[in-house]
Backbone as a chain_set.jsonl record, in Angstrom:
{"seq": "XXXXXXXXXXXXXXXXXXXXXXXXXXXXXXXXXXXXXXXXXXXXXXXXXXXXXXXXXXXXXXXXXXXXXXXXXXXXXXXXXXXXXXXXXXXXXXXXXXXXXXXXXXXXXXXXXXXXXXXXXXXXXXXXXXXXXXXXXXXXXXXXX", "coords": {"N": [[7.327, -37.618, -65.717], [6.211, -38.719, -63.038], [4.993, -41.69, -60.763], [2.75, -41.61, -59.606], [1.409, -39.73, -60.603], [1.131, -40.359, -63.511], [-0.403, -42.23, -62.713], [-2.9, -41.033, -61.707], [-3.399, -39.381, -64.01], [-4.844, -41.401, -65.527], [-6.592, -42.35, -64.404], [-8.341, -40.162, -64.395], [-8.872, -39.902, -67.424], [-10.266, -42.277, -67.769], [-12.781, -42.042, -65.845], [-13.093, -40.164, -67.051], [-14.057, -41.132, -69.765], [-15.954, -42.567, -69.459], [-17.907, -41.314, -68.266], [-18.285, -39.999, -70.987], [-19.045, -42.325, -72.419], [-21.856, -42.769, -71.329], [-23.265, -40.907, -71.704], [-23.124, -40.686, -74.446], [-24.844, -42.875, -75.191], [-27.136, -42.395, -73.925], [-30.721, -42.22, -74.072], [-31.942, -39.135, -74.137], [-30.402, -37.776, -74.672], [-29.289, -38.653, -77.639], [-31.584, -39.443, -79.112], [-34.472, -37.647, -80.403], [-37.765, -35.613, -80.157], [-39.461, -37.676, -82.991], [-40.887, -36.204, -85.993], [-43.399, -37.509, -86.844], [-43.63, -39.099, -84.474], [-46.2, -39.396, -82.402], [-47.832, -39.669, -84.45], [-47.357, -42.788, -85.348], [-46.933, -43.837, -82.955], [-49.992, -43.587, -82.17], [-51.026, -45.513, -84.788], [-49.692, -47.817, -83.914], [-51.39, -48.096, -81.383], [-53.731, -47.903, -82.536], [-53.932, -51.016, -83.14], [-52.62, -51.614, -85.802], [-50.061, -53.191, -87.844], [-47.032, -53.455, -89.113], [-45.718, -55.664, -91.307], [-42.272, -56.665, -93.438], [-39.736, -57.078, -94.752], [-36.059, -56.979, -94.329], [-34.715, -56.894, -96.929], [-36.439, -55.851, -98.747], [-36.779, -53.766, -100.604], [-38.991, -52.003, -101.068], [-40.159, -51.947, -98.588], [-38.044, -50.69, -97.351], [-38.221, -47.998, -98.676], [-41.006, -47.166, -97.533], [-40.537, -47.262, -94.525], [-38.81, -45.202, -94.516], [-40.66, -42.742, -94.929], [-41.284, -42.539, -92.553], [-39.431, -41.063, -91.294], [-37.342, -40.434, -88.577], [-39.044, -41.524, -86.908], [-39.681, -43.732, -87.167], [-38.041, -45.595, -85.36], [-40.393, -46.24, -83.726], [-42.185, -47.491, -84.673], [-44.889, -50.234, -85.352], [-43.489, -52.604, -85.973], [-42.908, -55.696, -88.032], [-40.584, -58.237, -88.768], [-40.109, -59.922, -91.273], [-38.308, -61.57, -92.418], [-36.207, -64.419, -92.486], [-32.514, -64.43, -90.718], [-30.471, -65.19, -92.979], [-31.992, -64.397, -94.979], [-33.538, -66.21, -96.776], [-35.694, -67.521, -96.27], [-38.99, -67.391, -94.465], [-39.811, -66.042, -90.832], [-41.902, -67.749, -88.536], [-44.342, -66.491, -87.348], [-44.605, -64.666, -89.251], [-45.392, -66.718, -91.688], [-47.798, -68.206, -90.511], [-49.563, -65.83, -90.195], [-49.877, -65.876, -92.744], [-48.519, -64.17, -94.587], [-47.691, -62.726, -97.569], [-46.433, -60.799, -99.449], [-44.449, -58.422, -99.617], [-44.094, -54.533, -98.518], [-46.376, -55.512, -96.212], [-49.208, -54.223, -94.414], [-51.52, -55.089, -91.642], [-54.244, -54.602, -90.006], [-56.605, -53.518, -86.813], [-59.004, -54.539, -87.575], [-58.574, -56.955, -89.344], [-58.232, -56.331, -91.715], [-56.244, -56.133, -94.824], [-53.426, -54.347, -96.568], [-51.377, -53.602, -98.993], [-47.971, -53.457, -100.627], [-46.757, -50.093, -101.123], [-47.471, -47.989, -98.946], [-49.142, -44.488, -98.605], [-48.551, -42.049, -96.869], [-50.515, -40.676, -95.976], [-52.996, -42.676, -96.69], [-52.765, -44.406, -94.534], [-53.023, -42.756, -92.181], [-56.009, -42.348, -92.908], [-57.321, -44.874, -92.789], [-56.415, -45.883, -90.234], [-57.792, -43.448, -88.534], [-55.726, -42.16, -87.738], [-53.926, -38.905, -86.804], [-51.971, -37.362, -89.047], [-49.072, -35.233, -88.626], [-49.836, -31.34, -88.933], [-49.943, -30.879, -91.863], [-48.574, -32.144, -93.455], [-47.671, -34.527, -95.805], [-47.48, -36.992, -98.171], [-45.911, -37.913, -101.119], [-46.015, -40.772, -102.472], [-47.999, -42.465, -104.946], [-51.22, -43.919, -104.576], [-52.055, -47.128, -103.966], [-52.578, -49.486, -106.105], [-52.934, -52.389, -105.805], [-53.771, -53.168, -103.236], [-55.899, -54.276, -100.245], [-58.751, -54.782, -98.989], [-59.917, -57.022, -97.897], [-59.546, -58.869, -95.305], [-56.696, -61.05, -95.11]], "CA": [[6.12, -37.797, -64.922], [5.867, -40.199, -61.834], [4.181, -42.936, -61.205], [1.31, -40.663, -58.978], [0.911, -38.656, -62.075], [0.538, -41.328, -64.166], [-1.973, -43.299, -61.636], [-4.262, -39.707, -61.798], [-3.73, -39.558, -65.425], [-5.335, -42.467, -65.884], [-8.205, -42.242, -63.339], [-9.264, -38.997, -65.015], [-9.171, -40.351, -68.436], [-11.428, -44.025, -67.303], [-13.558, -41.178, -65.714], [-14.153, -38.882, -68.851], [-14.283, -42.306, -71.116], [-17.507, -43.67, -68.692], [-19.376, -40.109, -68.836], [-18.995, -39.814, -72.309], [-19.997, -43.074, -73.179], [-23.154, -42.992, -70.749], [-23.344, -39.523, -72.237], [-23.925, -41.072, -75.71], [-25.46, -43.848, -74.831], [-28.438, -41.934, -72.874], [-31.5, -41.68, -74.95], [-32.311, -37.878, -73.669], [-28.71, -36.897, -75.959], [-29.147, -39.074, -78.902], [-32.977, -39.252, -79.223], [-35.42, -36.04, -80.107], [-38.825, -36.252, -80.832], [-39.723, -37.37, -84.029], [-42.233, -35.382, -86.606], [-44.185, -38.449, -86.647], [-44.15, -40.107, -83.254], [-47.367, -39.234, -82.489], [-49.089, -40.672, -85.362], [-46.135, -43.513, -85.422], [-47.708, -44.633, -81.888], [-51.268, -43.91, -82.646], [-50.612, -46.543, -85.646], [-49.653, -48.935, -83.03], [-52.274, -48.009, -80.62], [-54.645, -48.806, -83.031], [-53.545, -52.188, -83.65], [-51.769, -51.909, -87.138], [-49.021, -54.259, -88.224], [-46.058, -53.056, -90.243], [-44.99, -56.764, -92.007], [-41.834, -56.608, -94.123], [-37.836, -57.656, -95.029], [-35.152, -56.156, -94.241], [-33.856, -56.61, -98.249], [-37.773, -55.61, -99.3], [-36.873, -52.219, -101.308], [-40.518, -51.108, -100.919], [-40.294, -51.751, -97.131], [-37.223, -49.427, -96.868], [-38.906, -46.387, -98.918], [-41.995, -47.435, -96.369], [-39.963, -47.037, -93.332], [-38.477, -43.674, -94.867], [-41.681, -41.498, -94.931], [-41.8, -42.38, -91.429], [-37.802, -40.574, -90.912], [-36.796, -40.574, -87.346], [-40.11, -41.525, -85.873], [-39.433, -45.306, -87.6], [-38.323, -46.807, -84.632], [-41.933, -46.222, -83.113], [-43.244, -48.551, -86.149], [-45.366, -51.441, -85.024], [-43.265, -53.865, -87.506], [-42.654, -57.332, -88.29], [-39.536, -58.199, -89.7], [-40.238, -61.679, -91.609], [-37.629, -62.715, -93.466], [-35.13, -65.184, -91.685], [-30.911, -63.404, -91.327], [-30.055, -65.545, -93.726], [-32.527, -63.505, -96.338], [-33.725, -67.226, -97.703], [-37.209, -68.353, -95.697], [-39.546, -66.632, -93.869], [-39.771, -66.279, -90.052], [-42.557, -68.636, -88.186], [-44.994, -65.465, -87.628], [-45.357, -64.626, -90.59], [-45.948, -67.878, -92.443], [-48.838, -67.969, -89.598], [-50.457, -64.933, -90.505], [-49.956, -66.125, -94.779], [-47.893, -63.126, -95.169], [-47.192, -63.238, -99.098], [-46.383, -59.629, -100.054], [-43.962, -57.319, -98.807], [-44.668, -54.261, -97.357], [-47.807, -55.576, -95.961], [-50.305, -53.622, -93.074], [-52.506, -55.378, -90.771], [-55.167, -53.071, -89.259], [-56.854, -54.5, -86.187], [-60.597, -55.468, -88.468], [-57.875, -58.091, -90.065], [-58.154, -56.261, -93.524], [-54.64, -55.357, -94.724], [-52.793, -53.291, -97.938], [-49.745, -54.152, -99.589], [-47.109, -52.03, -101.146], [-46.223, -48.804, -100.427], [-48.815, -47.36, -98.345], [-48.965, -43.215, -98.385], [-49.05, -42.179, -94.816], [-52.28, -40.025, -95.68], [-54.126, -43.718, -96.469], [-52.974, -45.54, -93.339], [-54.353, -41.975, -91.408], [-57.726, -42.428, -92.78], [-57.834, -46.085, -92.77], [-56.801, -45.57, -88.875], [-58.227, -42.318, -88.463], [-54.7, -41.047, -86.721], [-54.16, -37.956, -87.24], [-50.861, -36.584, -89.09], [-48.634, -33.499, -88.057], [-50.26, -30.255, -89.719], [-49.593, -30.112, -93.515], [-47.912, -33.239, -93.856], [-48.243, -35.296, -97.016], [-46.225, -38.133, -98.78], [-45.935, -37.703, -102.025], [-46.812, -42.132, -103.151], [-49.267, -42.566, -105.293], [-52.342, -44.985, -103.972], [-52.072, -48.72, -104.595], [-53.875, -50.745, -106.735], [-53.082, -53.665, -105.433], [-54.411, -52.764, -101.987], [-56.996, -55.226, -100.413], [-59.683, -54.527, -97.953], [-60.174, -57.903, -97.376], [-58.624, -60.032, -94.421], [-56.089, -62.944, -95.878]], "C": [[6.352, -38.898, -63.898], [4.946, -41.147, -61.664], [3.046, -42.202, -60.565], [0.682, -39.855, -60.245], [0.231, -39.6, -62.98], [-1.061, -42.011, -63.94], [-2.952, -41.817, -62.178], [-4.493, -39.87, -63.139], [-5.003, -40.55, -66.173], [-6.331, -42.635, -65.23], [-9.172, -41.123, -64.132], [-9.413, -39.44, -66.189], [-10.133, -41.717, -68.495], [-12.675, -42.804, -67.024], [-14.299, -40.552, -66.885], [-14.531, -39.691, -69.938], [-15.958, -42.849, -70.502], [-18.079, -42.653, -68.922], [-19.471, -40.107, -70.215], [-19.529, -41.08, -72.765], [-21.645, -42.997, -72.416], [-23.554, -41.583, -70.893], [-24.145, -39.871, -73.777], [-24.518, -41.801, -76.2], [-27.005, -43.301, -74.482], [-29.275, -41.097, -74.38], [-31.822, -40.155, -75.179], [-31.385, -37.298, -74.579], [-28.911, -37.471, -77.087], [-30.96, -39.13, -79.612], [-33.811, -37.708, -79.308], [-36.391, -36.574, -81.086], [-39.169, -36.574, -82.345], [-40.93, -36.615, -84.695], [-43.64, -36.255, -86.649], [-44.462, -39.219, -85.396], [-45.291, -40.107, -82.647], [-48.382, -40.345, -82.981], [-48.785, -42.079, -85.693], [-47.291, -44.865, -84.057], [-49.299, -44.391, -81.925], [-51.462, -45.407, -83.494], [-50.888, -47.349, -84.565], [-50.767, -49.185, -81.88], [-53.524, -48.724, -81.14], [-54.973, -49.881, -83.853], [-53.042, -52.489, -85.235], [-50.595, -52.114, -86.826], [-48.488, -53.908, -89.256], [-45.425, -54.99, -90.797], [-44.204, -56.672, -93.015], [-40.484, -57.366, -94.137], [-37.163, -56.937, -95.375], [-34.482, -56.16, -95.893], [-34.847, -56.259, -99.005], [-37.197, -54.017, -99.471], [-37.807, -51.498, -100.535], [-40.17, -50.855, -99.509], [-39.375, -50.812, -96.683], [-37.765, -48.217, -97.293], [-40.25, -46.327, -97.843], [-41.595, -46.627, -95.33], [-39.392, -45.664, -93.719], [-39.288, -42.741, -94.806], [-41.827, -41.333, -93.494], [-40.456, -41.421, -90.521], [-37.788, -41.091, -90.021], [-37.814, -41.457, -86.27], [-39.97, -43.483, -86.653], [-38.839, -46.356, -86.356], [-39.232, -46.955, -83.461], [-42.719, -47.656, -84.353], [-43.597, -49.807, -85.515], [-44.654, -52.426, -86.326], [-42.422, -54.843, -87.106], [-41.65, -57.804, -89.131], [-39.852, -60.163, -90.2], [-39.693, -62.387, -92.27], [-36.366, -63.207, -92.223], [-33.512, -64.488, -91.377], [-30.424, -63.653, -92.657], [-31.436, -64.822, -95.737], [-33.554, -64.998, -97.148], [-35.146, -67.762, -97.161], [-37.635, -66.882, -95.119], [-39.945, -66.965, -91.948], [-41.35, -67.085, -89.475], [-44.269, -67.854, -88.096], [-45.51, -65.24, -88.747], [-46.284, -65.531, -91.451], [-47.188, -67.932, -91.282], [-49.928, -67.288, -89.925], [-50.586, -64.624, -92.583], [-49.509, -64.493, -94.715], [-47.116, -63.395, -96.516], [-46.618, -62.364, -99.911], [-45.367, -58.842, -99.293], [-44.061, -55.603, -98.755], [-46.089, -55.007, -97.573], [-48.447, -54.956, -94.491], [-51.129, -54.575, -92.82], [-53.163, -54.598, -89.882], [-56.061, -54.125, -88.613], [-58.376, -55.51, -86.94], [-59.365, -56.158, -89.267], [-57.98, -57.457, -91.299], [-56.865, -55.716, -93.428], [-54.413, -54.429, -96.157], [-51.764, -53.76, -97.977], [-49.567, -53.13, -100.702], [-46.881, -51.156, -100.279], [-47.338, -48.008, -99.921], [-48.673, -45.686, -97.953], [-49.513, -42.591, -96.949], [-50.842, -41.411, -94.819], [-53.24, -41.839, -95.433], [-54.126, -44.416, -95.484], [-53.085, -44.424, -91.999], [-56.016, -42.188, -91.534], [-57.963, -44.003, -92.323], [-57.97, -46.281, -91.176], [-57.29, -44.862, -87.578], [-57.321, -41.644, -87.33], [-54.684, -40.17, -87.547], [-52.44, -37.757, -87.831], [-50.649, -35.28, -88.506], [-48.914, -32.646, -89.425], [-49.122, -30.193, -90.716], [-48.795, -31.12, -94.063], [-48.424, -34.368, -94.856], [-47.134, -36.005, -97.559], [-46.697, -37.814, -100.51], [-46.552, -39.352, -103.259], [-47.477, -42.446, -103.569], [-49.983, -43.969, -104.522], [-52.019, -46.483, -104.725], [-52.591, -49.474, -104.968], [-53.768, -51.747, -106.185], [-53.369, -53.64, -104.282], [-55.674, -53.631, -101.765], [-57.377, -54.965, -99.047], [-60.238, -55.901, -97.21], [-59.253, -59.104, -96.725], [-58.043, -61.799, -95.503], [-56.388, -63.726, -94.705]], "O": [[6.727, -40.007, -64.278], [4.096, -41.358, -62.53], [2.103, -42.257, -61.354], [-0.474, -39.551, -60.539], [-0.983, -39.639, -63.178], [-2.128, -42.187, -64.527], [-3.666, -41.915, -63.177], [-5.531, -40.382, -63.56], [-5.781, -40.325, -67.1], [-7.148, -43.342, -65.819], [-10.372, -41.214, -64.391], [-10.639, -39.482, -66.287], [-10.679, -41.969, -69.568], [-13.489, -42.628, -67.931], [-15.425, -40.475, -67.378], [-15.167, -39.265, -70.902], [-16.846, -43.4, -71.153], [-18.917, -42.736, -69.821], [-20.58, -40.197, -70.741], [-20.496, -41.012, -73.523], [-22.595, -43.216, -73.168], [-24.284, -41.147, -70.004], [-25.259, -39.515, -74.161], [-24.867, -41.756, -77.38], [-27.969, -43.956, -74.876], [-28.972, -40.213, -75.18], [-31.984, -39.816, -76.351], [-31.698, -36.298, -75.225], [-28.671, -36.635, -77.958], [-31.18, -38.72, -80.752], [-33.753, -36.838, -78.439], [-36.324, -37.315, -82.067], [-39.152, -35.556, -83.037], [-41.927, -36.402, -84.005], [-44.755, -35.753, -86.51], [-45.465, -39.928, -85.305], [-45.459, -41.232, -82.178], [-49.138, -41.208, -82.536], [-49.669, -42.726, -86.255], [-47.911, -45.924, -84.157], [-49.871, -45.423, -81.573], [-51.993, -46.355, -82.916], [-52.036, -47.624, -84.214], [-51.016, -50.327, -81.495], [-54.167, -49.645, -80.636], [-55.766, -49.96, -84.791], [-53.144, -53.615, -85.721], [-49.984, -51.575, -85.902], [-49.096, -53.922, -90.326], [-44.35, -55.234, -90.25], [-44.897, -56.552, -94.025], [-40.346, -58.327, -93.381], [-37.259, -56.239, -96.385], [-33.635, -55.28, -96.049], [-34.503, -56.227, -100.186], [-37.207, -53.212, -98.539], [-37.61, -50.665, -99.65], [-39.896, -49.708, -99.154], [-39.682, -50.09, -95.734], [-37.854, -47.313, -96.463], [-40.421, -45.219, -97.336], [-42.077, -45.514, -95.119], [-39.703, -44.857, -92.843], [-38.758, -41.648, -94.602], [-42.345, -40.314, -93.035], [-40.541, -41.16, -89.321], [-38.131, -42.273, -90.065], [-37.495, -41.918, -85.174], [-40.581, -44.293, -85.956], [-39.062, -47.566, -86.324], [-38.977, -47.604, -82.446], [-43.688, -48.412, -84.429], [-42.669, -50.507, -85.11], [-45.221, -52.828, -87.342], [-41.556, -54.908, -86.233], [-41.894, -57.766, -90.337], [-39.782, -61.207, -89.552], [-40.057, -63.466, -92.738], [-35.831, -62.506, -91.364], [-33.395, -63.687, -92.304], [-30.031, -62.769, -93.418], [-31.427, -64.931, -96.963], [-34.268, -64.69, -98.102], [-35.668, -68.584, -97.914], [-37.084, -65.783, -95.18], [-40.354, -68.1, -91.701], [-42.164, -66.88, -90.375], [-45.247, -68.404, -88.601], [-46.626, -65.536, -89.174], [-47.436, -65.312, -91.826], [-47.69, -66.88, -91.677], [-51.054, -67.78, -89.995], [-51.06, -63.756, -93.317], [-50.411, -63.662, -94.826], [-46.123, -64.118, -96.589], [-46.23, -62.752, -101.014], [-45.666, -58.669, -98.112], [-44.236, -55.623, -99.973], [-46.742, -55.115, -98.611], [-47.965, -55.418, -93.457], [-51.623, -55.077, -93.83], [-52.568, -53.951, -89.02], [-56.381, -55.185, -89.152], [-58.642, -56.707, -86.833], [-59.274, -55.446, -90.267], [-57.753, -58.267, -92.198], [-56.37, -55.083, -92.496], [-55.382, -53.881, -96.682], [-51.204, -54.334, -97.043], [-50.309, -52.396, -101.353], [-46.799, -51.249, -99.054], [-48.066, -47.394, -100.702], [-48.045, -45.507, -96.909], [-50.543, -42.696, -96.282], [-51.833, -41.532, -94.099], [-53.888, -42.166, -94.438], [-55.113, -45.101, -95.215], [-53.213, -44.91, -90.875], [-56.909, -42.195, -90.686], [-58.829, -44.24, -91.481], [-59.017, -46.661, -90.653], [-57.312, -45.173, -86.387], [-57.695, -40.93, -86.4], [-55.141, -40.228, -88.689], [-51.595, -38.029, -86.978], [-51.462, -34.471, -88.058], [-48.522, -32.924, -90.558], [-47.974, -29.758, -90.634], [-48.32, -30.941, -95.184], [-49.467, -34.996, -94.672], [-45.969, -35.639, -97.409], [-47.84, -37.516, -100.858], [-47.17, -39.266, -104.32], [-48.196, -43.056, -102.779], [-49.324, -44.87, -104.003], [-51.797, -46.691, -105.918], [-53.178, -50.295, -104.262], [-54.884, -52.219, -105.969], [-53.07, -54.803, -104.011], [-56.464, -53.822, -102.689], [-56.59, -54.916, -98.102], [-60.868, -55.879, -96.153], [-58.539, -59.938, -97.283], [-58.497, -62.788, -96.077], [-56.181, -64.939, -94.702]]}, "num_chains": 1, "name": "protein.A"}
């Protein structure tokens, strides 16, 4: 090969390396709607507050009912990187529970919240026929901390 060959070689390969990354990079290719985004941004619309930690169990099966449509989630991540305090926010709003909801009348729920109860509580609507299987939470509190 010559050095012209080479030089092209190498132009066309920089070339096909920049489309594909701004190929898989570009939301429109890696992104499709989720089943929830809808009711995901409703949620947020009508001022509810996802509060949790990234090593909070509950908060990951939480974030799971919501699949793909999870990074629509109005949420609050409140534990520090280091996993050991809590971020400045939180302690603010006496966050003491993990998962915890804030709904804009300041009353919240803790635990695992079944997407039917944080439809009625915000009267979004789910996608037709959709149901979580979580039972209801006793420890659930209607009244603002």
């Amino acid at each position: 090969m010559t050095n012209k060959n080479i030089f092209i070689l190498i132009i066309v390969l920089l070339i096909l390396g920049t489309i594909a990354t701004v190929l898989l990079r570009s939301p429109s290719v890696t992104s499709f709607p989720g089943k929830y985004d809808s009711f995901t941004q409703c949620l947020k619309d009508k001022g509810a507050v996802f509060y949790g930690a990234f090593w909070c169990t509950h908060c990951q099966a939480q974030k799971k009912l919501f699949e793909s449509s999870v990074k629509l989630l109005p949420y609050v991540e409140c534990s520090t990187l280091d996993g050991n305090s809590q971020t400045q926010e939180c302690i603010d709003k006496k966050i003491t529970t993990y998962p915890t909801w804030e709904f804009a009348d300041g009353t919240r729920l803790t635990g695992e919240i079944p997407l039917e109860q944080l439809a009625e509580k915000t009267s979004c609507t789910l996608p037709e026929g959709e149901a979580t299987a979580l039972p209801v939470q006793t420890g659930a509190s209607s009244q603002a901390q």
